[in-house]
Structure formats: structure tokens, C-alpha cells
N, C-alpha and C positions, 0 to 999 in steps of 0.2 A: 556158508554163503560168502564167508570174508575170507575164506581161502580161494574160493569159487575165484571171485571176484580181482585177488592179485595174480593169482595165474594165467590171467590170459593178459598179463603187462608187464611192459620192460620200461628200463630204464626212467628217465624224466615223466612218464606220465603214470609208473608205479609208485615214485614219488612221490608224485602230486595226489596220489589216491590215497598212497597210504597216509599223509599228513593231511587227509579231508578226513579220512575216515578218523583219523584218531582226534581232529578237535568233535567233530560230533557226538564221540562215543565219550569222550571226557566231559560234554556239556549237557551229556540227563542227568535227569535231574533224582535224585534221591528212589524217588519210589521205581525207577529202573536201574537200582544199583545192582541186580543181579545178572543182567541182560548186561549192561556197563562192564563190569570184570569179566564177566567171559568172553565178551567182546576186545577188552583189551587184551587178554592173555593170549589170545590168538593174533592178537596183534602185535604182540612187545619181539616177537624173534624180527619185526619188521623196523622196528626202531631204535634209537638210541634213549637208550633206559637212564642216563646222566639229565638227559636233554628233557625228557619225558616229567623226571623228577623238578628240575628247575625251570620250567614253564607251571606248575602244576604243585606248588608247594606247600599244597596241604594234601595231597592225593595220600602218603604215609600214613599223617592222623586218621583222614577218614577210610583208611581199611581198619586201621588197627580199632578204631572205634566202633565198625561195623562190623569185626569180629565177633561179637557177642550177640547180633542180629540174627534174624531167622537165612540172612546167605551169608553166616557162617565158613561155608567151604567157598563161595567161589570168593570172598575178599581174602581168607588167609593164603588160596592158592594162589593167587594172584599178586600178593603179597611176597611170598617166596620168592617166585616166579620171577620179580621185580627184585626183589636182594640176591638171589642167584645169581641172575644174568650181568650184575653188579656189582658183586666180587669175584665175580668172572672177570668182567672187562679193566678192576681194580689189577687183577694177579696180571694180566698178562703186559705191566708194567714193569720191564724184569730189573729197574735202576731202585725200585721201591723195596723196601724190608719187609719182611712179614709182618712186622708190629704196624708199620706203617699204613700198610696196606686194610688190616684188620682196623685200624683208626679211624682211618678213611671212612672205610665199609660203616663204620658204627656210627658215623657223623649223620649218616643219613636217617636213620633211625631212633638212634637214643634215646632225642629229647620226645618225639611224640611219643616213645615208649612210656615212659615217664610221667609226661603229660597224661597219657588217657589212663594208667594206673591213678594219680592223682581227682583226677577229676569225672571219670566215667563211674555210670553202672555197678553193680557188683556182676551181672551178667558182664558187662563187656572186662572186668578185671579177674572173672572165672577163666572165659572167652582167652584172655592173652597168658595165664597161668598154665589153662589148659591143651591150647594148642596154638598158639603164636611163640610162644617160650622155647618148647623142644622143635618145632621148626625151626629158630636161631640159632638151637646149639645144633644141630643136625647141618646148618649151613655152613658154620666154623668152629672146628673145637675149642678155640678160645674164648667163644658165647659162653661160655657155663662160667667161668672164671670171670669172666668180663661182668656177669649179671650178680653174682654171689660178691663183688667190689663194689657193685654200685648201689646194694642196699644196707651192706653194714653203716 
């Protein structure tokens, strides 16, 4: 429907839709957090995922935290989704260094990694062991090295 919905619009009023649609879809509340991520993830090719993240700065914790919940797939896909599109839009910085760049990237994440390792569940620290983990090194090979640093 939310593709339905931006195709039949152009310029300043696919704008305006798409920035309706995305505070509404950021403002359910918990028990439509499944409906919530797949709604955004159809929505993120429409946005700026910087912008997305720094309106919305806890939006990292509670995927990574709802990792270990019964939607499972749609918060870690969505999750990707969102680091992807974000060390995408990091590389195509070409004055930036790879370390740099990979810095950057991990700025955004780190600490809630961290965070919900320290203070969640053993589900939701299965949950980011089991597949939030090889989702990060699968995004840059320097995630393995990067995560095998930060726990010695």
C-alpha cells in the first residue's frame, strides 16, 4: 500500500507524504512494532537514513533490543536495511578513508550494541549474538575485527 501510495506522486507532495508517513510509522507504539519496521523498510529507499537516525535516537536500541522478540526478522531486517543504506551513503564520500569511513559507520551503532549486550535479556543477547552479529560483519569486513577489539 505504501508503495501503492508514493507512485502516484511527484516531487513536493511525495515529500510531504513521505515525511507524513514516516512520523506516523515511527509513532506506534510497541505492540505494532512489527507493522512499524516493515512499514519503515519500505520506506527507508524514500529517506535520508542520517536524518532518519538523528530525529529518532533511540530507533538503533530498540531494534537491537527487539531483536530477541517474537519480530525477530522484521527489526534485524530493518536494522540492516538502516546500516546498509548508511555505509552506503558513508563510502560515497570519496575525500573520507576507509578507517574513517568504517568509524563513522560504527558511531552509529556501537554504543546501543553495547548497551543492550549489558543490560537486556539473555533472549535479546542470544538474539544480537545470533543474528545481529553476522549481519554486521556481513556489512563490513572490518565488523569482526572491530567486535573481537571491543570485548577483550
Amino acid at each position: 500500500m505504501l508503495i501503492k501510495i508514493l507512485s502516484h506522486q511527484s516531487g513536493a507532495d511525495k515529500d510531504r507524504t513521505i515525511e507524513d508517513l514516516k512520523d506516523r510509522i515511527i509513532s506506534l507504539n510497541a505492540g505494532n512494532s512489527k507493522k512499524k519496521y516493515n512499514a519503515l523498510a519500505v520506506l527507508l529507499e524514500h529517506i535520508d537514513v542520517e536524518l532518519l537516525l538523528a530525529e529518532n535516537k533511540g530507533l538503533i536500541y530498540e531494534l537491537l533490543s527487539s531483536s530477541g522478540d517474537v519480530h525477530l526478522a522484521a527489526s534485524v531486517t530493518l536494522l540492516e536495511k538502516i546500516l546498509a543504506k548508511l555505509y552506503q551513503n558513508l563510502s560515497e564520500n570519496k575525500t573520507r578513508s576507509k578507517e574513517a569511513i568504517f568509524e563513522a559507520w560504527t558511531q552509529y551503532w556501537v554504543d546501543d550494541f553495547v548497551l543492550c549486550i549489558e543490560r537486556e535479556n539473555f533472549n535479546v543477547v542470544r538474539a544480537l549474538m545470533l543474528h545481529v552479529t553476522p549481519m554486521l560483519c556481513n556489512l563490513s569486513v572490518g565488523t569482526t575485527g572491530f567486535l573481537v577489539n571491543l570485548v577483550r
